[in-house]
Backbone and ligand atoms as CSV (ligand in chain L), in Angstrom:
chain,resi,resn,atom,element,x,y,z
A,1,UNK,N,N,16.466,25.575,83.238
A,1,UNK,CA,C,17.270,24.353,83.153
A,1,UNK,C,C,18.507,24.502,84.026
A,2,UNK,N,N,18.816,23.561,84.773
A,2,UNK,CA,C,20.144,23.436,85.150
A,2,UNK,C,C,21.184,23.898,84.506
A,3,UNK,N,N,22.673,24.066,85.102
A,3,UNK,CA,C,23.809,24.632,84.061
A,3,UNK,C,C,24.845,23.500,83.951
A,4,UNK,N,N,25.206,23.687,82.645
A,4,UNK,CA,C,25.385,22.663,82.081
A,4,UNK,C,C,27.074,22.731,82.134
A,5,UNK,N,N,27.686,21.530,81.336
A,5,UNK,CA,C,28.960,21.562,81.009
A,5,UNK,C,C,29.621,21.342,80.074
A,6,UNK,N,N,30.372,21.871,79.330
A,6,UNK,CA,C,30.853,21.429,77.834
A,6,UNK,C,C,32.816,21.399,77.773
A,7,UNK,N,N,32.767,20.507,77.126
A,7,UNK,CA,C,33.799,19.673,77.420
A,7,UNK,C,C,34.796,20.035,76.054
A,8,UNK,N,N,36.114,20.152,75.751
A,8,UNK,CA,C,36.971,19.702,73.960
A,8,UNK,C,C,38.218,19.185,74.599
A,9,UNK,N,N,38.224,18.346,74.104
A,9,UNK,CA,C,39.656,17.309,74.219
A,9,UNK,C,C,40.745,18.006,73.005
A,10,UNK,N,N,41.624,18.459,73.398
A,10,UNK,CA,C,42.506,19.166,72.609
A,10,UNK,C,C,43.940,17.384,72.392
A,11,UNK,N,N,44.160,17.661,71.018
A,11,UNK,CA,C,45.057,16.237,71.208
A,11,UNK,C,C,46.758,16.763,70.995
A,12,UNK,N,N,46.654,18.138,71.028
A,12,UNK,CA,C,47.771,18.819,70.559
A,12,UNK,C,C,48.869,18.578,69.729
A,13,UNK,N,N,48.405,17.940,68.898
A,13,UNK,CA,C,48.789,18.017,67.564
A,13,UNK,C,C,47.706,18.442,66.258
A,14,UNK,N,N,46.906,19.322,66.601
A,14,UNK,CA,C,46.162,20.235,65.960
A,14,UNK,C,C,44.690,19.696,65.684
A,15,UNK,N,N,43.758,18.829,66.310
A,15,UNK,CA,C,42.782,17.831,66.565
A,15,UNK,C,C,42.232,18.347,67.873
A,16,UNK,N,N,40.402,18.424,67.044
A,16,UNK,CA,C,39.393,18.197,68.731
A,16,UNK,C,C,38.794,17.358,68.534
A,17,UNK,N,N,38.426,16.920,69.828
A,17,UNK,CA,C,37.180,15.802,69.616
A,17,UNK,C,C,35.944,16.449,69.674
A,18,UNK,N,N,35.166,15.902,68.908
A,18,UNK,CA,C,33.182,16.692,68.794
A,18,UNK,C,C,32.629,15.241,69.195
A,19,UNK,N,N,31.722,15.301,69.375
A,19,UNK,CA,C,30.825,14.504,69.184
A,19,UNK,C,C,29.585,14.568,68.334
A,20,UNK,N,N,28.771,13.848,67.728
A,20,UNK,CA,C,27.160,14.215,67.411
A,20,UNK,C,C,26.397,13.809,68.413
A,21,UNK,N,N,25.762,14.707,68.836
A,21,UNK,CA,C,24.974,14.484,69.686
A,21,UNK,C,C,23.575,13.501,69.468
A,22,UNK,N,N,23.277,12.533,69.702
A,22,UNK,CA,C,22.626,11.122,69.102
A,22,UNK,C,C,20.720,11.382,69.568
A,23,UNK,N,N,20.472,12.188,70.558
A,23,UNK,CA,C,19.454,12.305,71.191
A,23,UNK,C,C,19.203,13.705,71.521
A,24,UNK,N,N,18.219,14.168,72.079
A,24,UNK,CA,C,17.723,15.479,72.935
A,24,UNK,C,C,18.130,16.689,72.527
A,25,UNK,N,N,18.350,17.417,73.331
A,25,UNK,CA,C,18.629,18.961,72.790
A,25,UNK,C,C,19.774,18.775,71.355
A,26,UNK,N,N,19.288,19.565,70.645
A,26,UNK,CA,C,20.911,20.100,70.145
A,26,UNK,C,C,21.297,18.347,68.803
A,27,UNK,N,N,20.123,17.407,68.757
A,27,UNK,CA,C,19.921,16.456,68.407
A,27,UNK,C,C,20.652,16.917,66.860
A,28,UNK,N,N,21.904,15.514,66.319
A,28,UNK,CA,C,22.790,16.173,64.974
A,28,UNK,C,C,23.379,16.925,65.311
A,29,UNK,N,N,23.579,17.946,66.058
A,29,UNK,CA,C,24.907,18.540,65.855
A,29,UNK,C,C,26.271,18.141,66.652
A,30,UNK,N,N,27.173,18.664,65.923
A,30,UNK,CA,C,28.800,18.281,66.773
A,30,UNK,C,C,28.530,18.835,68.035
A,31,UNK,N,N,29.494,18.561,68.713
A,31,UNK,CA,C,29.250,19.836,69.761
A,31,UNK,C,C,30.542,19.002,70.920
A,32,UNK,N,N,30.587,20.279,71.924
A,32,UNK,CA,C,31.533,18.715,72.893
A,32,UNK,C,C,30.756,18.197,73.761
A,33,UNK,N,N,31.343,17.574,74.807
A,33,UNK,CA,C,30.543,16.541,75.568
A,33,UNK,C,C,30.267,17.295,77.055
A,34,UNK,N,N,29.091,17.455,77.731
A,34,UNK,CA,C,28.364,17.612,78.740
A,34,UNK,C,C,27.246,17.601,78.543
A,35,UNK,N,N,26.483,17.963,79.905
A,35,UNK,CA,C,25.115,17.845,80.214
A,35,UNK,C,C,25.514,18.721,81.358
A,36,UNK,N,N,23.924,18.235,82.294
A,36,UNK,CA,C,23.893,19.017,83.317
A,36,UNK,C,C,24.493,18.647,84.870
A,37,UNK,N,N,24.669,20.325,85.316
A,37,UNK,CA,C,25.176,19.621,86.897
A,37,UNK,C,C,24.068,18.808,87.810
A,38,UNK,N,N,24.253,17.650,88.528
A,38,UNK,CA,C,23.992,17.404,89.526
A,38,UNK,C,C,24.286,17.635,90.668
A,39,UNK,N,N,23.168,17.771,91.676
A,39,UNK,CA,C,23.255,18.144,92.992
A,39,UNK,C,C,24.053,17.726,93.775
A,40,UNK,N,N,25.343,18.433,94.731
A,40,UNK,CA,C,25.908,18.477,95.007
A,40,UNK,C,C,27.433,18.333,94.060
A,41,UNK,N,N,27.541,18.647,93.106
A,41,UNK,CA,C,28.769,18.280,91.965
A,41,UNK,C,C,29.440,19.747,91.993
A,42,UNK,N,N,30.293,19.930,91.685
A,42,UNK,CA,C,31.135,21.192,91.534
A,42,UNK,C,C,30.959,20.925,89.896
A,43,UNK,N,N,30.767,22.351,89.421
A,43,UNK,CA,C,31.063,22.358,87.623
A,43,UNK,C,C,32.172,21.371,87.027
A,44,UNK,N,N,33.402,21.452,87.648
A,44,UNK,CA,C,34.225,20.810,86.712
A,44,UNK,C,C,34.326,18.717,87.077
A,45,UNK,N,N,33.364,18.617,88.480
A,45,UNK,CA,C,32.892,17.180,88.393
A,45,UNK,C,C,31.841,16.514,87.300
A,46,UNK,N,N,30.692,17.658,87.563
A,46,UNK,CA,C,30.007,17.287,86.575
A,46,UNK,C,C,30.267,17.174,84.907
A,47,UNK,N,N,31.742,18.286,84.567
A,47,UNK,CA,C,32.082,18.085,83.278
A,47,UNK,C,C,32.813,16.364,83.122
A,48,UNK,N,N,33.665,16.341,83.962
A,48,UNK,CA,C,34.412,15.301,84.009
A,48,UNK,C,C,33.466,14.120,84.368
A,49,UNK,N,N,32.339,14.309,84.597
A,49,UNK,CA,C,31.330,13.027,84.832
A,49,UNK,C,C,30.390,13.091,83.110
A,50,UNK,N,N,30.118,13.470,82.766
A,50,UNK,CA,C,29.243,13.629,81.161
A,50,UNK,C,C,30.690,13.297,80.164
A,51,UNK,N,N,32.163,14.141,80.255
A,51,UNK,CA,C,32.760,13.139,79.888
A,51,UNK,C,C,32.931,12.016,79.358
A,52,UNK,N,N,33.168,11.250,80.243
A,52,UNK,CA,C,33.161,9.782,80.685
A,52,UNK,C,C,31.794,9.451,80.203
A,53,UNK,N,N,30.666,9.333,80.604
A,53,UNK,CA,C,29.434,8.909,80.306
A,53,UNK,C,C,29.108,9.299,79.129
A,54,UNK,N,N,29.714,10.072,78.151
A,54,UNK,CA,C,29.301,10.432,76.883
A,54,UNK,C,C,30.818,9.790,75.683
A,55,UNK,N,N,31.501,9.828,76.334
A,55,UNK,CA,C,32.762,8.911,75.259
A,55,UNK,C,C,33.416,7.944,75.893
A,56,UNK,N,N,33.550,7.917,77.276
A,56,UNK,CA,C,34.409,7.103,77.873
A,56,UNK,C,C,35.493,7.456,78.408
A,57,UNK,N,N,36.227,8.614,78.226
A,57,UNK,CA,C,36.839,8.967,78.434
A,57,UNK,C,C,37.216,9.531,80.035
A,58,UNK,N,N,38.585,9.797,80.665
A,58,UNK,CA,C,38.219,9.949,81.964
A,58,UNK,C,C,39.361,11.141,82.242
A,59,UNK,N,N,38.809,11.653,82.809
A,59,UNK,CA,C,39.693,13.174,83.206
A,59,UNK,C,C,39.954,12.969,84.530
A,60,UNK,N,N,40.758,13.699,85.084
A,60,UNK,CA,C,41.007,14.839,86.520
A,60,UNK,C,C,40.176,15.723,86.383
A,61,UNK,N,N,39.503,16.206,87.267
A,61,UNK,CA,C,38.519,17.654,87.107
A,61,UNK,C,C,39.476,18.844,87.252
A,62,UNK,N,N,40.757,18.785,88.036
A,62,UNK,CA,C,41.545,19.627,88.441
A,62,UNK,C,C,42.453,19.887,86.551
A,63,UNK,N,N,42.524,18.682,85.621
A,63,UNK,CA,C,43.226,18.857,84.334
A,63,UNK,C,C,41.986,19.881,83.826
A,64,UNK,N,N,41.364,20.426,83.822
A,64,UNK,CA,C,40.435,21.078,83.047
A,64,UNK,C,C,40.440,22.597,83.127
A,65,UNK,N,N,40.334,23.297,81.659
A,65,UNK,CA,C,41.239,24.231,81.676
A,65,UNK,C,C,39.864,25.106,81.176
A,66,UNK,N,N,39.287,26.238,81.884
A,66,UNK,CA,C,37.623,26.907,81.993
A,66,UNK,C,C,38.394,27.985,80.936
A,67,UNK,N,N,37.672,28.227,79.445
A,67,UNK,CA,C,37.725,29.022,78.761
A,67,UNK,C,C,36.575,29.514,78.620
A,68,UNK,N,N,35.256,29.675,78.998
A,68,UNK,CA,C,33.984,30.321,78.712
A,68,UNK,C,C,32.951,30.100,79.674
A,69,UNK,N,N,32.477,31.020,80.433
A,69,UNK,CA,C,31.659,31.059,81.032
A,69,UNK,C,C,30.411,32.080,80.192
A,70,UNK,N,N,28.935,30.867,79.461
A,70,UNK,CA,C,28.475,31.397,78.647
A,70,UNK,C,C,26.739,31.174,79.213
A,71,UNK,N,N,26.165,32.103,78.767
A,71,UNK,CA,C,24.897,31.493,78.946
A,71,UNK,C,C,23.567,31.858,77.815
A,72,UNK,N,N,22.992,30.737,77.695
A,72,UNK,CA,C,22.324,30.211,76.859
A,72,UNK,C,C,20.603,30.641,77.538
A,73,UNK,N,N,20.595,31.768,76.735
A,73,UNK,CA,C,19.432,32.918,76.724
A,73,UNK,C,C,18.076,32.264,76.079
A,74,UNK,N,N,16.756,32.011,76.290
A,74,UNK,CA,C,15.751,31.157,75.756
A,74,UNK,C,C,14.753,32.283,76.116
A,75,UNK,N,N,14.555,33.223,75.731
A,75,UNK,CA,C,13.587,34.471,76.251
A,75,UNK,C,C,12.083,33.967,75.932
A,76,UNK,N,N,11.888,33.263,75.419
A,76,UNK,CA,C,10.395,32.387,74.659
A,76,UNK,C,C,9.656,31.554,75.442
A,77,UNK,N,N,11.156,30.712,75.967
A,77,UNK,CA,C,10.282,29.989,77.193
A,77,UNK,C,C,11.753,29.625,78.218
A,78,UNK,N,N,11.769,30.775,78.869
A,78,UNK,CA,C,12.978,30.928,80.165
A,78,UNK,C,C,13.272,29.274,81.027
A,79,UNK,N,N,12.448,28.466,80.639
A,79,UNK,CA,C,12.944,26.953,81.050
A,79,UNK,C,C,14.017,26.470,80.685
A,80,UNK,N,N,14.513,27.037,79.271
A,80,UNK,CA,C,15.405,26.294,78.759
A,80,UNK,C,C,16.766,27.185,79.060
A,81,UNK,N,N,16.474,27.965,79.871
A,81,UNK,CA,C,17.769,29.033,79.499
A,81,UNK,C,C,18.824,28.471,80.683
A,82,UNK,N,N,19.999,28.780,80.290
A,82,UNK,CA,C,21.086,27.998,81.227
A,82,UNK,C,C,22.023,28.485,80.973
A,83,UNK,N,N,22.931,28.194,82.024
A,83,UNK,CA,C,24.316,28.133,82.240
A,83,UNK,C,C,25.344,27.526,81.382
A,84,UNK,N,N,26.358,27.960,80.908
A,84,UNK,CA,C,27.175,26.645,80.319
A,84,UNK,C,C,28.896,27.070,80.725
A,85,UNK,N,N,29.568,26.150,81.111
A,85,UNK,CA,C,30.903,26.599,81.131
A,85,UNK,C,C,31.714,25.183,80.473
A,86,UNK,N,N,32.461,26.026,79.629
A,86,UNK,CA,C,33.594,25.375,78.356
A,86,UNK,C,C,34.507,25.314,79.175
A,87,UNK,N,N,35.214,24.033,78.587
A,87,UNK,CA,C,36.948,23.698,79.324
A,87,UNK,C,C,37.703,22.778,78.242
A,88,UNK,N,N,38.948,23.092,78.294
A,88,UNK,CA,C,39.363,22.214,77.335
A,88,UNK,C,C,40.277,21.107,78.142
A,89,UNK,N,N,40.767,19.933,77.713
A,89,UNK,CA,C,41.481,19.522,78.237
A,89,UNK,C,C,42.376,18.413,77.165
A,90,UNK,N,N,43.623,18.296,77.909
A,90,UNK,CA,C,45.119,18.059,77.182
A,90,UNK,C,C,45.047,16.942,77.383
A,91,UNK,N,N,44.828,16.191,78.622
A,91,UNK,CA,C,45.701,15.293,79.162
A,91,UNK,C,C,43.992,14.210,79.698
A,92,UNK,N,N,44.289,12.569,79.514
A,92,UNK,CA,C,42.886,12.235,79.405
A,92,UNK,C,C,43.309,10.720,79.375
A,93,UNK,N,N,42.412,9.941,80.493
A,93,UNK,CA,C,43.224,8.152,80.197
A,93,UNK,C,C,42.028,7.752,79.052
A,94,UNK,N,N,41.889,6.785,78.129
A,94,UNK,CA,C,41.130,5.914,77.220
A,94,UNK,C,C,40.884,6.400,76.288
A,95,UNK,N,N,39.623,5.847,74.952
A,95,UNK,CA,C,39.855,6.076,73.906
A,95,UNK,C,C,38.355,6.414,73.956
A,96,UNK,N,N,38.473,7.271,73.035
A,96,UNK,CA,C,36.782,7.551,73.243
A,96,UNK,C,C,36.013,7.039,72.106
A,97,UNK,N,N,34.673,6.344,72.926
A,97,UNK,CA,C,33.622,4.908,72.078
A,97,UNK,C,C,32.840,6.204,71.463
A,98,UNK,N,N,31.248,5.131,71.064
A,98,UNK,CA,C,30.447,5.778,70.838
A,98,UNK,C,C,29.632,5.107,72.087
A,99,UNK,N,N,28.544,6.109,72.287
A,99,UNK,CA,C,27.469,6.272,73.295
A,99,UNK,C,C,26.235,6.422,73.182
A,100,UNK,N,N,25.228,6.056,74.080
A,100,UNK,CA,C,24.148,6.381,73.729
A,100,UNK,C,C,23.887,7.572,72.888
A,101,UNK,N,N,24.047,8.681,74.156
A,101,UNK,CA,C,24.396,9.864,73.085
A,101,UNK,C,C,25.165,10.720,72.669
A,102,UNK,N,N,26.242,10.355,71.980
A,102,UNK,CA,C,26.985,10.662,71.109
A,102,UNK,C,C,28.175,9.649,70.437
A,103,UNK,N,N,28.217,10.418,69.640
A,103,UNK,CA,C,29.467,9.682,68.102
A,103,UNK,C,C,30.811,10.529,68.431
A,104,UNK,N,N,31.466,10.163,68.823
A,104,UNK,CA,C,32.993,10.734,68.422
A,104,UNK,C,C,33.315,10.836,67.070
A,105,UNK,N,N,34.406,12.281,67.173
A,105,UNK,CA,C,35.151,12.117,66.194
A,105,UNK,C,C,36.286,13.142,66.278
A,106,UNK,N,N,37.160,12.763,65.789
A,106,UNK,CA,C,38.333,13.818,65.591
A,106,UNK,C,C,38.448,14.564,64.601
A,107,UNK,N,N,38.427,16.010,64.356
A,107,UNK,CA,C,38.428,16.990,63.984
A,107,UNK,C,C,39.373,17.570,63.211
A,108,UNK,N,N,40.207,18.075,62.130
A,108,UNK,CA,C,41.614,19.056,62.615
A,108,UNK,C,C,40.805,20.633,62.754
A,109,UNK,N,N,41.456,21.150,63.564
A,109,UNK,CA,C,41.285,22.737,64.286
A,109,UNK,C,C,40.386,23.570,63.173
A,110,UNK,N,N,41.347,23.698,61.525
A,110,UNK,CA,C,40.963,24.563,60.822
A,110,UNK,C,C,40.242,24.296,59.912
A,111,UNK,N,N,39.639,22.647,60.466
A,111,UNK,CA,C,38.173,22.527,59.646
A,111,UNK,C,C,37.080,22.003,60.352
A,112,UNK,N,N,36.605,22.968,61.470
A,112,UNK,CA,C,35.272,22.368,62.424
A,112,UNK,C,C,34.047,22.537,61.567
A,113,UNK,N,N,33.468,21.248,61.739
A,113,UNK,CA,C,31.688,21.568,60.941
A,113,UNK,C,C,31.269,22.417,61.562
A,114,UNK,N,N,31.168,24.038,61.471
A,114,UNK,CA,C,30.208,24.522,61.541
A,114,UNK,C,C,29.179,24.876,61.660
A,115,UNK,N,N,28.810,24.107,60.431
A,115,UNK,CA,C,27.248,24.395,59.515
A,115,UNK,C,C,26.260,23.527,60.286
A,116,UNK,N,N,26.989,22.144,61.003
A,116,UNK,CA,C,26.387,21.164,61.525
A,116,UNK,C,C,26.869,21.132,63.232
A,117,UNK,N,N,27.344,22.757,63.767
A,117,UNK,CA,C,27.375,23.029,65.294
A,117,UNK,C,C,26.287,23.969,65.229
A,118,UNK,N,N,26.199,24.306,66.577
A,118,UNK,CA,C,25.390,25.481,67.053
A,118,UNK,C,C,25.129,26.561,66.331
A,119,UNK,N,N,24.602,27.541,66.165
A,119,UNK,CA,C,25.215,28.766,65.285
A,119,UNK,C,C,26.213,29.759,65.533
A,120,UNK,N,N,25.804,29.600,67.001
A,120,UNK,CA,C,27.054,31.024,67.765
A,120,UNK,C,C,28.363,30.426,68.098
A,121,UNK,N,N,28.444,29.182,67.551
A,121,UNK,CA,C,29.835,28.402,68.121
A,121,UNK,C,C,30.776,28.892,67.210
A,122,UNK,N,N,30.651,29.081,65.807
A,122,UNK,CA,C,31.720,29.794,64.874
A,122,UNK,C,C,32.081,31.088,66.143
A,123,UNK,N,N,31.252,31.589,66.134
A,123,UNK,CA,C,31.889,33.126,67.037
A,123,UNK,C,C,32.747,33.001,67.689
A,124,UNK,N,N,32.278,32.086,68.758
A,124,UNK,CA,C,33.232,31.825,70.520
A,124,UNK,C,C,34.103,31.248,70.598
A,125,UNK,N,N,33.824,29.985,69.692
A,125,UNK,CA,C,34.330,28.774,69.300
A,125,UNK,C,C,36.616,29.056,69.646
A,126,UNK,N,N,35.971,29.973,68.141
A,126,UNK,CA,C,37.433,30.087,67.202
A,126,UNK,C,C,38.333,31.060,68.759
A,127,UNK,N,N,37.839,31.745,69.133
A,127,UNK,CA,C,38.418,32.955,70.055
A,127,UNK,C,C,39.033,31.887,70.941
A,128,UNK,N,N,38.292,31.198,71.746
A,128,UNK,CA,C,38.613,29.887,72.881
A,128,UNK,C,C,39.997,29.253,72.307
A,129,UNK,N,N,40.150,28.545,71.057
A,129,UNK,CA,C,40.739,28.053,70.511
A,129,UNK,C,C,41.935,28.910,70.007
A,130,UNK,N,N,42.173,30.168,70.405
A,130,UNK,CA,C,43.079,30.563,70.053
A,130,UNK,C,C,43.646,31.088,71.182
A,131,UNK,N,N,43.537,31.049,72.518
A,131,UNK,CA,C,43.667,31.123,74.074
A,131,UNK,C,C,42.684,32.160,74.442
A,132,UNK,N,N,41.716,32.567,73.937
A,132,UNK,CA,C,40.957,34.005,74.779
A,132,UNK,C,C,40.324,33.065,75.930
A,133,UNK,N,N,39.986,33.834,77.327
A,133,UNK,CA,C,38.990,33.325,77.723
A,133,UNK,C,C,37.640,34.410,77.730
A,134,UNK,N,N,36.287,33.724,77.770
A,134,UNK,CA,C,34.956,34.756,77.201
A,134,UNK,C,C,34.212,34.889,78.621
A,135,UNK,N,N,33.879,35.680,78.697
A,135,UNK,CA,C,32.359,35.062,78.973
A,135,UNK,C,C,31.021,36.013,78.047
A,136,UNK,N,N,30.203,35.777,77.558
A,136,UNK,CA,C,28.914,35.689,76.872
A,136,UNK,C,C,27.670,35.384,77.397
A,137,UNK,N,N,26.756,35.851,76.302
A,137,UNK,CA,C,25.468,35.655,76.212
A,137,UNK,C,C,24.812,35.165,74.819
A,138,UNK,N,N,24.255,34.393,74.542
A,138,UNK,CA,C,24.085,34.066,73.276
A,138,UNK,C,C,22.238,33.638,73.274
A,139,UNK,N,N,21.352,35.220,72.807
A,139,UNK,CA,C,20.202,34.952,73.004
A,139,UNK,C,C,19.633,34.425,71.443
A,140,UNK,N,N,18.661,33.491,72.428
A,140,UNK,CA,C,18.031,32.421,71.052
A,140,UNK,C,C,16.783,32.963,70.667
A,141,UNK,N,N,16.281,32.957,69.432
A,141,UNK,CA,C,15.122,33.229,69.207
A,141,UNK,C,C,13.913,32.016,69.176
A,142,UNK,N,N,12.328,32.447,68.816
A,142,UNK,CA,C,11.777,31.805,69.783
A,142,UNK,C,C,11.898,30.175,69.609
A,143,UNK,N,N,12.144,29.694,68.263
A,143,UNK,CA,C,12.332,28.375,67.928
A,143,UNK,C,C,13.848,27.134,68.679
A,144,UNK,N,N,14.321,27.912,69.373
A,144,UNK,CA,C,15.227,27.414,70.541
A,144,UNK,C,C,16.447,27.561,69.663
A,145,UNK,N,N,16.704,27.565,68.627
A,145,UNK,CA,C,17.817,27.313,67.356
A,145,UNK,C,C,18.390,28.259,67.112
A,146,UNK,N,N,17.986,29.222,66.484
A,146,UNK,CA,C,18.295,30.075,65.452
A,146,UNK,C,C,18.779,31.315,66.947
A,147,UNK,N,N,20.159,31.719,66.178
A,147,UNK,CA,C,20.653,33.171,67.486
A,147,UNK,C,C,19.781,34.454,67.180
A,148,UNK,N,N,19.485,35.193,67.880
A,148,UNK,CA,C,19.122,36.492,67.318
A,148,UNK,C,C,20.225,37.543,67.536
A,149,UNK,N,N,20.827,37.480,68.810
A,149,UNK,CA,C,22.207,38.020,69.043
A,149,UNK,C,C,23.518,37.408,70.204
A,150,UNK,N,N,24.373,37.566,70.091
A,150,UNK,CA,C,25.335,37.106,70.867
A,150,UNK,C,C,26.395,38.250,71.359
A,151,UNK,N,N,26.454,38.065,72.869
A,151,UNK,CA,C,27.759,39.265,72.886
A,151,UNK,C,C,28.770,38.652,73.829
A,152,UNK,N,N,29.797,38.623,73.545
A,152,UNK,CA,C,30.980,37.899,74.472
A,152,UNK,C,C,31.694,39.529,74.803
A,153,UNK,N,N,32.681,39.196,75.730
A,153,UNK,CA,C,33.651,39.438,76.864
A,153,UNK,C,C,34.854,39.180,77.203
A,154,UNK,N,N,36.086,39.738,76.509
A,154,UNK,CA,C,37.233,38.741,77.157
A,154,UNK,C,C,37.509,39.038,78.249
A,155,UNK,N,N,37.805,38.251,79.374
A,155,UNK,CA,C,37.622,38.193,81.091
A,155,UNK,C,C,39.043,37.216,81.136
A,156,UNK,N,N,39.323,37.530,82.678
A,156,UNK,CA,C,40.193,36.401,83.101
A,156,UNK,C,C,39.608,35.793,84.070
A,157,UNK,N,N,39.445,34.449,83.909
A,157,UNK,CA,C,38.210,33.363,84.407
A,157,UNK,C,C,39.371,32.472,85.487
A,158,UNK,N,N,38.819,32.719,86.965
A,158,UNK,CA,C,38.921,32.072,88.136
A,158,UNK,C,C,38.020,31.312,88.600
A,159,UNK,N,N,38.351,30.394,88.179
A,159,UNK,CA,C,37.838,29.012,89.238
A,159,UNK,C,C,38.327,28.113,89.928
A,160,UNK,N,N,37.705,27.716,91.255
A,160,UNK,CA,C,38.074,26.931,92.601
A,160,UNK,C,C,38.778,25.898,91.735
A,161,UNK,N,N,39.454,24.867,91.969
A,161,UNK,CA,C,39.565,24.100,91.638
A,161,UNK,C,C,39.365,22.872,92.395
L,1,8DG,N1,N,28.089,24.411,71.860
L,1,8DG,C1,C,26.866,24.800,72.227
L,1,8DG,N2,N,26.164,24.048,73.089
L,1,8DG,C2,C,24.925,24.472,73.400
L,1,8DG,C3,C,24.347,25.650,72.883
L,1,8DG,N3,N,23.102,25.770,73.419
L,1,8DG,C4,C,22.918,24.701,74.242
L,1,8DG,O1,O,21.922,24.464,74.917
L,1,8DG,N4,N,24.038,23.907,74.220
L,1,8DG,C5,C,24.350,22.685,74.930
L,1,8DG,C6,C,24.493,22.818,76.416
L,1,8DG,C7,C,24.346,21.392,76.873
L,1,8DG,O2,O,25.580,20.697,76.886
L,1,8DG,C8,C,23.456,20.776,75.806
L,1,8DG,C9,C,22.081,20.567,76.304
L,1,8DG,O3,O,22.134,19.945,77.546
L,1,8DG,P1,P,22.030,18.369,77.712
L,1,8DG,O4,O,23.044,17.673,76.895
L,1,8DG,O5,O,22.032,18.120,79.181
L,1,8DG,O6,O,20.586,18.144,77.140
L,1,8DG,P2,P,19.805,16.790,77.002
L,1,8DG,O7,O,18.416,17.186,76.712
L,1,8DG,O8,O,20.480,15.920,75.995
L,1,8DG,O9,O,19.898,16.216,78.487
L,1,8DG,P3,P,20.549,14.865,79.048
L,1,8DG,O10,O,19.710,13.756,78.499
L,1,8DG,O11,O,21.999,14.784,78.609
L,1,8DG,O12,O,20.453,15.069,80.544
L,1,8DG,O13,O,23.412,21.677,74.706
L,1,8DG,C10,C,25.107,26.422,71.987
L,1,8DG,O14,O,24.702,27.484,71.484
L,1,8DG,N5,N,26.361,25.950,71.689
């Protein structure tokens, strides 16, 4: 699979935005907002394009702040396995709708659904959110869902802008 992009709107006053994801992979859970890069897009266009197309919302690609460079291990059937890089961002024009696929919602920090994210997102999640930056591996077992193991990295993460 292509590598993807994942998005958290920080509102800094102690609030993220999730979304539920309404369709396809990852179908019910929170999660933030991306998809995949398109050809010719730099990572942080394509975040700032799924964005927008998933809440409405509209960024600078240059406001986007890369806390995880992670990848999403599928050893069962290596199609699905991908790239993902996390960014948070502060600063953002409009209000975010609902979308084909996904539901907004605002969060506070020290109570993210969990139970109803990813599984390895408790792990990475909380570290990101407290300034680490990672990078990881988070291998899935064969049902695409369930982790079998995860190992992160704290790194200092350079990207072009
Ligand atoms: N937070 C989190 N996200 C994950 C994990 N594994 C995983 O694939 N994802 C994300 C990465 C992508 O943003 C998303 C799957 O990609 P996608 O949104 O493009 O998939 P889709 O099938 O809905 O494709 P599309 O219609 O949007 O093109 O799921 C995980 O463990 N944690």
């Amino acid at each position: 699979m292509r590598d993807t992009s994942l998005v958290y709107l920080l509102d800094g006053a102690g609030r993220v935005l999730l979304g539920r994801k309404r369709r396809g992979m990852g179908v019910g859970k929170w999660n933030g907002f991306g998809g995949k890069i398109e050809p010719g897009e730099t990572m942080r266009q394509c975040a700032a394009r799924e964005l927008r197309e998933e809440s409405g919302i509209t960024v600078r690609p240059e406001d986007l702040d890369l806390a995880a460079d992670l990848y999403f291990d599928q050893p069962s059937d290596g199609r699905w396995s991908h790239g993902g890089m996390v960014y948070f961002v502060r600063k953002w024009q409009g209000e975010p709708h609902l979308s084909e696929e996904m539901e907004p919602r605002w969060f506070s920090l020290d109570q993210l659904p969990y139970e109803e994210m990813w599984e390895a997102d408790r792990i990475w999640l909380p570290q990101l959110l407290a300034g680490k930056q990672l990078r990881g591996t988070i291998l899935f077992a064969p049902d695409g869902d369930h982790v079998i193991q995860s190992i992160f990295q704290e790194v200092h993460l350079d990207e072009k802008k």
